[in-house]
C-alpha positions in Angstrom: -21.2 10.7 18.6 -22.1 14.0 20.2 -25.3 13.7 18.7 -26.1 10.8 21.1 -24.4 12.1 23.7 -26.4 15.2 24.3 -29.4 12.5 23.1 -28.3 11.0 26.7 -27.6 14.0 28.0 -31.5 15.1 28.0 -32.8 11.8 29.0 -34.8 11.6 31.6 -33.8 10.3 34.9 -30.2 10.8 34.4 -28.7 12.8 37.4 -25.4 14.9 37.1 -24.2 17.3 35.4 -23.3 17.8 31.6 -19.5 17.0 32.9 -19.6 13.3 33.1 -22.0 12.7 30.1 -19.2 14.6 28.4 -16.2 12.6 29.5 -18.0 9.4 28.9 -18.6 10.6 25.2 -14.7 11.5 25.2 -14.2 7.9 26.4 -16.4 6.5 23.8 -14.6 8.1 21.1 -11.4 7.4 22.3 -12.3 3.8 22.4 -13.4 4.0 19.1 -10.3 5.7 17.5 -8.0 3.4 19.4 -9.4 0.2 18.4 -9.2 0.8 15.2 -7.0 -0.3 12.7 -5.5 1.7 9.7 -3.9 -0.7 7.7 -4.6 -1.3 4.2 -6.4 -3.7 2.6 -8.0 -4.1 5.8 -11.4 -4.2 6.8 -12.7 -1.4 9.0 -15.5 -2.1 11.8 -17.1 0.6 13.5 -19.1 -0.3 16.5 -21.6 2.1 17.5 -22.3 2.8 21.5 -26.3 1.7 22.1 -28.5 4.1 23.6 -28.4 4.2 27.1 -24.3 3.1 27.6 -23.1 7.0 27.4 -25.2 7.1 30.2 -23.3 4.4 32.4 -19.8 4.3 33.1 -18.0 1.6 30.8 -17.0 -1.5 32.9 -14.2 -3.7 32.2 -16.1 -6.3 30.4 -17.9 -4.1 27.9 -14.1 -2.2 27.2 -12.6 -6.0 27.0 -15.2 -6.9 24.2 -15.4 -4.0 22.4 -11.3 -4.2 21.8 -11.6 -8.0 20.6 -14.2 -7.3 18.5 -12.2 -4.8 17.0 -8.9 -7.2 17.0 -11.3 -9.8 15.3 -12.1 -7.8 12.7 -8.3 -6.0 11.6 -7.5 -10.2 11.6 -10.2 -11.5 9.3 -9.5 -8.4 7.0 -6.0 -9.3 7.3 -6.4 -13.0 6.1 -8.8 -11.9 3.3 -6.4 -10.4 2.0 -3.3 -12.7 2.6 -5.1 -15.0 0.6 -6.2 -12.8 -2.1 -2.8 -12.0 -2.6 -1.6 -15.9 -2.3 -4.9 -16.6 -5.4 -2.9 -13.6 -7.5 0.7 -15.3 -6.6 0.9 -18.2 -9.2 -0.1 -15.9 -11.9 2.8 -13.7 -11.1 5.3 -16.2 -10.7 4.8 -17.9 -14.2 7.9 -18.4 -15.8 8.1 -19.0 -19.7 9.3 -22.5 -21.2 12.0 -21.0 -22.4 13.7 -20.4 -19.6 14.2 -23.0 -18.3 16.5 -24.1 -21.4 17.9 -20.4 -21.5 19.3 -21.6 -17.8 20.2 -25.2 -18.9 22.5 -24.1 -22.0 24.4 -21.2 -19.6 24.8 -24.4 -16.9 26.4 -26.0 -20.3 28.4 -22.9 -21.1 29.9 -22.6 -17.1 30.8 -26.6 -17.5 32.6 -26.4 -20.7 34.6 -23.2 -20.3 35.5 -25.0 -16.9 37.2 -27.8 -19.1 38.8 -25.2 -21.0 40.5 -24.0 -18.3 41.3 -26.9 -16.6 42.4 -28.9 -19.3 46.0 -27.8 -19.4 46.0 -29.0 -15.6 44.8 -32.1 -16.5 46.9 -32.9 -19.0 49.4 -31.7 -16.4 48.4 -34.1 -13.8 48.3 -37.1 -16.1 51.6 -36.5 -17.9 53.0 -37.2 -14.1 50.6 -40.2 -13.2 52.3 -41.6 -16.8 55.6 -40.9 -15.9 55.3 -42.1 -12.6 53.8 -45.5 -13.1 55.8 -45.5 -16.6 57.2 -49.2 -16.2 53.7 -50.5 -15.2 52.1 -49.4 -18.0 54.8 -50.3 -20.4 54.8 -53.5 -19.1 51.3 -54.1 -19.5 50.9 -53.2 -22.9 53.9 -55.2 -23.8 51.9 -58.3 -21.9 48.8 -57.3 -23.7 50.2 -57.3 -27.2 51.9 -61.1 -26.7 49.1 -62.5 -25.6 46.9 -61.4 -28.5 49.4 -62.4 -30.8 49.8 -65.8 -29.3 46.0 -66.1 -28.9 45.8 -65.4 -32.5 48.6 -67.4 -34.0 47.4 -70.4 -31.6 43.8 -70.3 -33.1 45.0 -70.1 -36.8 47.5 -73.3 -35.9 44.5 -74.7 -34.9 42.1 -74.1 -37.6 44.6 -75.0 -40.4 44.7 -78.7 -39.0 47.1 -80.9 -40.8 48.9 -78.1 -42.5 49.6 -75.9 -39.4 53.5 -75.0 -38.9 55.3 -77.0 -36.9 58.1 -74.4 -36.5 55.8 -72.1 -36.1 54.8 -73.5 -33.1 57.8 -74.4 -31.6 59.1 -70.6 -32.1 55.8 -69.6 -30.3 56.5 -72.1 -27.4 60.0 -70.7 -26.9 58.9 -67.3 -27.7 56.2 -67.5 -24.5 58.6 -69.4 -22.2 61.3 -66.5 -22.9 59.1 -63.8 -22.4 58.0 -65.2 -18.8 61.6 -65.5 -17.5 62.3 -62.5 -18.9 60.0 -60.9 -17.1 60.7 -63.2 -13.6 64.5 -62.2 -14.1 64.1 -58.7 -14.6 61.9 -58.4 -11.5 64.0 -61.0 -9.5 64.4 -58.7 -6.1 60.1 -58.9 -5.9 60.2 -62.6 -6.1 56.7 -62.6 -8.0 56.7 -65.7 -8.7 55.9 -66.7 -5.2 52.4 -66.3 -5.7 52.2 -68.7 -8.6 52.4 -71.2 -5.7 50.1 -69.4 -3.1 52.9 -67.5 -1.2 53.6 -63.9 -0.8 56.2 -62.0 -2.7 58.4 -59.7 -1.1 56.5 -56.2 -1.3 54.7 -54.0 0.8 50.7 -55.0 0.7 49.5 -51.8 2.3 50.0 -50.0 -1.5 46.6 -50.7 -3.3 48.9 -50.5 -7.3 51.5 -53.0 -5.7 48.6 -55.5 -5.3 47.4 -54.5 -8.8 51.1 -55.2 -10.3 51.4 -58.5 -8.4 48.0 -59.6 -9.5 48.3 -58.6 -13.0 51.9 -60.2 -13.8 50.5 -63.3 -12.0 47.2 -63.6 -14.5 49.7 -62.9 -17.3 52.0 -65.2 -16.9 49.2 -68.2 -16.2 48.1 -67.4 -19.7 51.3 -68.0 -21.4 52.5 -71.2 -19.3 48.7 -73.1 -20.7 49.1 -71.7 -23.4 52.6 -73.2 -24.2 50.4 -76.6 -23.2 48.7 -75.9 -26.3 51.2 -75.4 -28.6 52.9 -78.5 -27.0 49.6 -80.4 -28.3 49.6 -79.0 -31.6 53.6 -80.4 -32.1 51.8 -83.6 -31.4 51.5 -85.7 -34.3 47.9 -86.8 -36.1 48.7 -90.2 -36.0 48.9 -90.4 -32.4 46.2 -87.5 -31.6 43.8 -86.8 -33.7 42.1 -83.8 -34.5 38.8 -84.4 -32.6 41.2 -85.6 -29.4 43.0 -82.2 -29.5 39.9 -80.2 -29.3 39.0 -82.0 -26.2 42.6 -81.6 -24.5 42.5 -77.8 -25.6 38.9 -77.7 -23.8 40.2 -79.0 -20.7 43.5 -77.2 -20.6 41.7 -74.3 -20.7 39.1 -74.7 -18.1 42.0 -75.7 -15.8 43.6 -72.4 -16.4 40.3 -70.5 -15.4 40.1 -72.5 -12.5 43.5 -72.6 -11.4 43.7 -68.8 -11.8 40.8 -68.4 -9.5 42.4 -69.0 -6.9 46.2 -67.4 -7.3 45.0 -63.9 -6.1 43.2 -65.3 -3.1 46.6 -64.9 -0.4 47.6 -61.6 -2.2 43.6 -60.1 -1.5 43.3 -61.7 1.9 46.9 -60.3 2.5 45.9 -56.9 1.7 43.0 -56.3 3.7 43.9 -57.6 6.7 47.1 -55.4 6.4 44.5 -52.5 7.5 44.4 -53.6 11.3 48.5 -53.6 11.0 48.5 -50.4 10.0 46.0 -48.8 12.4 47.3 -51.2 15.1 44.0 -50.8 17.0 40.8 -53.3 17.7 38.5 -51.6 15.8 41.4 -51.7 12.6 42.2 -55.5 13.1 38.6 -56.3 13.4 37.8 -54.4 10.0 40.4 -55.6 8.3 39.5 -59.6 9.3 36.0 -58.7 8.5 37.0 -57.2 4.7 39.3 -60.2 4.7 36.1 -62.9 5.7 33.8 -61.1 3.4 36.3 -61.7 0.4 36.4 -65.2 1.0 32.6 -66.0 0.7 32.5 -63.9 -2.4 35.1 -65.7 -3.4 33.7 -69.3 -2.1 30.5 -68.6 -4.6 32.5 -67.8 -7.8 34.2 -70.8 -6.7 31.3 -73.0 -6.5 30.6 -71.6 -10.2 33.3 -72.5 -11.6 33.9 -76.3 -10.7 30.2 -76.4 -11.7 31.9 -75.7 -15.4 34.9 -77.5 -14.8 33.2 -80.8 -14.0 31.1 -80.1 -17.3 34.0 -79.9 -19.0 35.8 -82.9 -17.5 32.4 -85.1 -17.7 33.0 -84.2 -21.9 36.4 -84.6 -21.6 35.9 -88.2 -20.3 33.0 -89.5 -22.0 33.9 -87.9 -25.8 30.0 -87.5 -26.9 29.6 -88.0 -30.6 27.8 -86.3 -32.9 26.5 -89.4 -35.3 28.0 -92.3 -36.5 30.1 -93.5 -39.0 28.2 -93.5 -42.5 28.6 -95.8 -44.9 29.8 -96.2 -48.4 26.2 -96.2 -50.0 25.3 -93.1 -48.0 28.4 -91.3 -48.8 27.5 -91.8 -52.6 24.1 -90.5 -52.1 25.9 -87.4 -50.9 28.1 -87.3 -53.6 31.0 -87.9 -51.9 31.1 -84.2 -51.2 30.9 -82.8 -47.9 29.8 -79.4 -47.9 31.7 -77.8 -45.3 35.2 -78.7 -47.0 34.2 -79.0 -50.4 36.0 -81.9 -51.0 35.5 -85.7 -50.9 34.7 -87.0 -47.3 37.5 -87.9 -44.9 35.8 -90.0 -41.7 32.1 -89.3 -42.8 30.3 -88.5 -40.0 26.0 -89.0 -40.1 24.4 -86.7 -38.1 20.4 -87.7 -36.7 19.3 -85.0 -39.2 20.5 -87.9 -41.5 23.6 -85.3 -43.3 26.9 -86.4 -43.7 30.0 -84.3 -42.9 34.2 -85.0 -42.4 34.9 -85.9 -38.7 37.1 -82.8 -38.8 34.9 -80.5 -40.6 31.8 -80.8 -37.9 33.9 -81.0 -34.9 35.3 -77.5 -36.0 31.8 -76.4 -36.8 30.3 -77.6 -33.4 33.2 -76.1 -31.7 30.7 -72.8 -32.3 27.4 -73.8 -33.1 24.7 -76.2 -31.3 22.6 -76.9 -35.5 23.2 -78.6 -38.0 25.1 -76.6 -41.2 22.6 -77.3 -43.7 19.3 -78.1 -41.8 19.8 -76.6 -38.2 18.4 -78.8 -36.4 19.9 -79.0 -32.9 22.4 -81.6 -32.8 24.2 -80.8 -29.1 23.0 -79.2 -26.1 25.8 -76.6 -25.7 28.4 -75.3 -27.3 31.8 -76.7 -26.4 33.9 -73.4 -26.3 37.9 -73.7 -26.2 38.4 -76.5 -28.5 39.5 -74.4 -30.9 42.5 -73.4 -29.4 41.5 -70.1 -28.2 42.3 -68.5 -24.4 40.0 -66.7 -22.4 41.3 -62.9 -22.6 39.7 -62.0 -18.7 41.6 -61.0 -16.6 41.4 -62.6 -13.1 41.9 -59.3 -10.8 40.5 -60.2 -8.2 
């Protein structure tokens, strides 16, 4: 620089002294130093004055230029090397596969020495839940357990035909009819059986386990009244009801129990969600609590709609008594042997099928309670399969 300044200085034309050619250098190189910038990685520009500006005094455009030219340059150097550094960064931030299931087994580790501690606690918590709800829960699994065994003991009476128990069913009959008035008396104060008919029983419907108990004890005791139907049917003798005429009075009692037992819990629901405006006592609580209550009812509307869509199935069969075949005669019984082969024994009411086989009344009205085929050919004799003549109750139970 001081080169071209005395280069300048000895130019021709140039008037003044050595002074100002001086201090313009001075400027020059302060411009210089100032607009550069040490930073590293960066990119240094130096701009070099052209002959014949030492000369001049610098205006304000030539400084304003000469700085963002400088500024332009630190920038791009700057960026070149952001994004060197951002090309280098996924290399360094590999991780190895393993890892990742390093991390996942300590996660494991945290959860299950959590349980560890907390499972006295637990245990703690559900000792009093037992204790508190003790009677529900006692209750319920003595319900549970009578059911089962009358459900059982029902569908063995059933299957045995002609040699089923007669006081076997009778002690079952009295034995279901005790249990339920048992249970009616000992809870007598509640008046639960109130909502056997559609009415409320005296409890408070703002606790979510009181509507539970209610709707529980309700669905119970529905069970044992159809099913003491049932065993009233099986003390029926054959000679006035036969076996194929039971199955169809079993099918319909049952069906009307399903159906009937739809709609028990409705007033005890409907009850309980509109109780939610009487508790908040506002607007906005009475008009969530009727609009719980309205949406329950179409839910409930459509199951209901399902159901007399099986129980006019059910009643059509009842009515009309399909048969499977018709009676076969003496010559086509002694092409078969006289054996039917369900039974294994000589044929009692043959019954030819269209498959052109011959079975006991009994035997394929039992078998068709459960399948649609034919025993020995499967071809499809009936469309369906006609559940609940065999005696048997549906173990759902109707909550809601």
């Amino acid at each position: 620089m001081q080169a071209t300044c005395s280069h300048l200085h000895n130019l021709p034309g140039t008037g003044g002294s050595e002074t100002a050619p001086a201090s313009h250098c001075a400027h020059t190189v302060r411009m210089t130093g100032e607009g550069s910038c040490h930073h590293p990685g960066d990119i240094h520009i130096q701009i070099s004055p052209v002959p014949g500006e030492c000369g001049e005094s610098p205006s304000p455009r030539n400084l304003r230029s000469g700085s963002q030219s400088n500024t332009q340059g630190c920038i791009h150097g700057r960026l070149r090397s952001h994004s060197h550094n951002e090309a280098r960064q996924p290399d360094d931030a590999t991780m190895e596969p393993g890892e990742n299931g390093s991390s996942s087994i300590s996660e494991f580790r945290c959860l299950f020495h959590w349980l560890q501690k907390s499972l006295p606690y637990i245990l703690i918590l559900c000792v009093k839940l037992v204790m508190q709800h003790i009677t529900g829960i006692s209750l319920g699994i003595g319900l549970l357990t009578t059911f089962m065994y009358a459900n059982k003991s029902i569908v063995n009476q059933v299957f045995l035909r002609e040699r089923c128990s007669k006081v076997q069913c009778a002690c079952l009959l009295v034995f279901l009819a005790g249990s339920s008035v048992l249970l009616y008396y000992t809870f007598q104060s509640q008046s639960l059986y109130y909502s056997l008919i559609f009415l409320n029983p005296t409890l408070d419907f703002s606790s979510f386990w009181e509507v539970l108990w209610i709707v529980g004890i309700t669905d119970f005791i529905l069970k044992f009244l159809f099913m003491g139907f049932k065993c009233l049917i099986l003390l029926v003798p054959s000679f006035v009801m036969s076996f194929k005429s039971k199955g169809y009075w079993y099918m319909l009692i049952e069906e009307s129990c399903q159906y009937y037992r739809t709609f028990v819990p409705i007033p005890v629901w409907f009850r309980y969600l509109v109780s939610y405006g009487e508790l908040g006592g506002s607007v906005t609580g009475w008009s969530l609590g009727i609009l719980l209550g309205l949406l329950y009812l179409i839910l409930k509307l459509l199951d209901f709609f399902g159901h007399l869509r099986t129980f006019r199935r059910a009643l059509r069969i009842f009515l009309t008594r399909p048969s499977y075949g018709v009676t076969a005669s003496k010559r086509q019984c002694s092409e078969a042997d006289d054996l039917c082969s369900i039974c294994q024994a000589e044929f009692q009411k043959p019954i030819l099928l269209i498959c052109q086989h011959i079975f006991c009344e009994e035997c394929i009205t039992l078998w068709f309670n459960r399948e649609k085929t034919c025993p020995l050919c499967r071809t499809v004799i009936s469309d369906h399969v006609n559940k609940w003549k065999d005696g048997a109750t549906s173990s759902h139970l109707q909550i809601y």
